[in-house]
C-alpha positions as a Markdown table, in Angstrom:
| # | Residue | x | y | z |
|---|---|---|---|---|
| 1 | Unk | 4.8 | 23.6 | 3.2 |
| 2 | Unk | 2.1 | 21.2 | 4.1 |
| 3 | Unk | 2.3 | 17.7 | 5.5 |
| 4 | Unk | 2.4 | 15.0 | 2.2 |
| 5 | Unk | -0.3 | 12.3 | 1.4 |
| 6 | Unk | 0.5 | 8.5 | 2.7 |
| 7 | Unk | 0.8 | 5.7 | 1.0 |
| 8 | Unk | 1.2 | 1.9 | 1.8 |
| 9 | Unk | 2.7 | -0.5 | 0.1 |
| 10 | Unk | 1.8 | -4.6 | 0.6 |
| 11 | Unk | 4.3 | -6.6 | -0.8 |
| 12 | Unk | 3.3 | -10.4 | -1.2 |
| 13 | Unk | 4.5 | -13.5 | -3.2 |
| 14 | Unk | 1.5 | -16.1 | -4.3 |
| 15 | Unk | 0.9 | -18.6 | -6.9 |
| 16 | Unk | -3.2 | -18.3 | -6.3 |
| 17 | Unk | -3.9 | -15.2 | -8.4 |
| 18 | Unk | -7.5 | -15.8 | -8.5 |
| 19 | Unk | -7.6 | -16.3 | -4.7 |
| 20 | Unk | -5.7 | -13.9 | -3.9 |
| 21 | Unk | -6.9 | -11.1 | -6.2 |
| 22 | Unk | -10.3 | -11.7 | -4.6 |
| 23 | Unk | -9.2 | -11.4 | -1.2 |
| 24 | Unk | -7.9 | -8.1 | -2.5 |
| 25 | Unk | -10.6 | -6.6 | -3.6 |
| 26 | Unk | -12.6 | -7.5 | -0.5 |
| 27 | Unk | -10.0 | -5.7 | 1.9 |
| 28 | Unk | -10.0 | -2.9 | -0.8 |
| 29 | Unk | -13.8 | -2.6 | -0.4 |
| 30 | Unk | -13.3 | -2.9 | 3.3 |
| 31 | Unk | -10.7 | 0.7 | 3.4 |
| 32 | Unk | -12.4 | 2.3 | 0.7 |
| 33 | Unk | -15.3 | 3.0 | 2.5 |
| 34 | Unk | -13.1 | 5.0 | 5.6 |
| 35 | Unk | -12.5 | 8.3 | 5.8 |
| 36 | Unk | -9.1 | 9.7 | 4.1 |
| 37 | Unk | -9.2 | 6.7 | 1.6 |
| 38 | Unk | -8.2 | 8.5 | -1.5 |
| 39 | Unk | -7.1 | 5.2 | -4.0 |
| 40 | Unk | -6.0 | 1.6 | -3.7 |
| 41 | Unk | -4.4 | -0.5 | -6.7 |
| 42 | Unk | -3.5 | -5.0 | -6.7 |
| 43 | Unk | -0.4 | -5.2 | -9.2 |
| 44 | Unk | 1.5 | -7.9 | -10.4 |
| 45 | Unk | 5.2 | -7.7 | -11.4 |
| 46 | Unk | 5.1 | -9.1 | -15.1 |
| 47 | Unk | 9.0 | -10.2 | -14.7 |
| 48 | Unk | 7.6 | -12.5 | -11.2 |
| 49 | Unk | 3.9 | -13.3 | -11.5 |
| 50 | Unk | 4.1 | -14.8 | -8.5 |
| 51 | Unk | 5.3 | -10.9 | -6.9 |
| 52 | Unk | 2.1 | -8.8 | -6.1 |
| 53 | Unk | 1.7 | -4.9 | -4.3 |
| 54 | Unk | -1.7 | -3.7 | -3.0 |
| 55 | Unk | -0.9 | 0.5 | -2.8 |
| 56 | Unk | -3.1 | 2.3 | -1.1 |
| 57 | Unk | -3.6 | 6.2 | -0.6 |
| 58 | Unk | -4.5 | 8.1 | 2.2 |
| 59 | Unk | -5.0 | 11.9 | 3.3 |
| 60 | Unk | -2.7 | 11.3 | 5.9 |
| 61 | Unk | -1.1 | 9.2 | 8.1 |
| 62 | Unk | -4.1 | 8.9 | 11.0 |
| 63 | Unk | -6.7 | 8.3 | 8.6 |
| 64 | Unk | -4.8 | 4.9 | 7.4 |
| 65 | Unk | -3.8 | 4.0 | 10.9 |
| 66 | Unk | -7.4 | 4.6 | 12.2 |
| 67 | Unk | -9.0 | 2.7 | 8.7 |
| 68 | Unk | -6.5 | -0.4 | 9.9 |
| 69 | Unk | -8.0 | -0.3 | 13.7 |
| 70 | Unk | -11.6 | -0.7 | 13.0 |
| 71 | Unk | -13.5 | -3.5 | 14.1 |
| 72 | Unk | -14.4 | -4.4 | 9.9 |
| 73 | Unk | -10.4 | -3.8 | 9.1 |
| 74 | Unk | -9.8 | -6.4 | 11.9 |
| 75 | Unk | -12.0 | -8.9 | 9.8 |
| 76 | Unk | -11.4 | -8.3 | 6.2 |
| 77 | Unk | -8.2 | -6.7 | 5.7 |
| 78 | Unk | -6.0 | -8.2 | 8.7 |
| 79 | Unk | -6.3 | -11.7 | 7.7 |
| 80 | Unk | -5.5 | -10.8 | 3.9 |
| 81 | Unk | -2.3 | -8.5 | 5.6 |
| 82 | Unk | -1.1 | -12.3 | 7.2 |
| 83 | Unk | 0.5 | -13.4 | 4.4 |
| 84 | Unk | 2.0 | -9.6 | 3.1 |
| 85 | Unk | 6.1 | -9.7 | 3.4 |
| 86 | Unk | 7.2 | -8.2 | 7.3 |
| 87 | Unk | 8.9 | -5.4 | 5.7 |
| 88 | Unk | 8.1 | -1.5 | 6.3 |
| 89 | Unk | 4.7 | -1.2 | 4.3 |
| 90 | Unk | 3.8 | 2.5 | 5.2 |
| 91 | Unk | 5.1 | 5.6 | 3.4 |
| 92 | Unk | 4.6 | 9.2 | 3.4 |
| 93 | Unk | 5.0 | 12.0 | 0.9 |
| 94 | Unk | 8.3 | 14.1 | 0.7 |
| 95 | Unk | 8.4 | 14.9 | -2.6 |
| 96 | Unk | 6.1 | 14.5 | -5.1 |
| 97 | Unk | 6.4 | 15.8 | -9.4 |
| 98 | Unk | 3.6 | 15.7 | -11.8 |
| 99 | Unk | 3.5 | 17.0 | -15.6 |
| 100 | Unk | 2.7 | 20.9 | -14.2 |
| 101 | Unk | 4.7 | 20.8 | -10.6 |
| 102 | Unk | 7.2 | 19.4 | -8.2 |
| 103 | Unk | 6.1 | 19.9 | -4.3 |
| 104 | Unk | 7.6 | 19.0 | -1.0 |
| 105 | Unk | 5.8 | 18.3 | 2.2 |
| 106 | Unk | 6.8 | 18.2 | 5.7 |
| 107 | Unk | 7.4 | 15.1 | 7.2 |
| 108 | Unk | 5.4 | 13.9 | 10.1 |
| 109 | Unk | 8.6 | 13.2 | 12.1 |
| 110 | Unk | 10.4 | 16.4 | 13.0 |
């Protein structure tokens, strides 16, 4: 058993969509070009427009944490992350099923 993927979740309420959708794509620039990025995706919950996710996935847990910490991260993507709900935003792996498998990782606490 190996350690899972990670995943964050940005949770946000905002009436802007056009602002805010471009601010997403310019932090989403900003991580995709870090090491361990895998995918990122801006939602929008059709029963609240005003409810929108940013998910992002990572390798692991240190390459998100170390994407976050750079210098560029602390310009594009922090000030976009200011108006995100202060809830738990980072996630990783435990189980994970797809059309062929179901797999379980080790977690990165024990």
């Amino acid at each position: 058993m190996t350690f899972g993927p990670f995943t964050s979740l940005w949770v946000f309420d905002n009436q802007d969509l056009a602002k805010w959708l471009s601010d997403a794509q310019i932090a989403i620039e900003t991580l995709q070009t870090k090491p361990g990025f895998v995918e990122a995706s801006a939602m929008r919950s059709p029963d609240e427009p005003g409810r929108l996710i940013v998910t992002t996935k990572w390798t692991d847990v240190g390459s998100y944490r170390r994407a976050l910490s750079s210098t560029e991260s602390k310009m594009t993507v922090w000030p976009f992350l200011a108006d995100m709900h202060d809830e738990p935003s980072a996630f990783e792996v435990l189980l994970s099923a797809s059309e062929l498998k179901l797999e379980h990782y080790k977690t990165s606490l024990n």
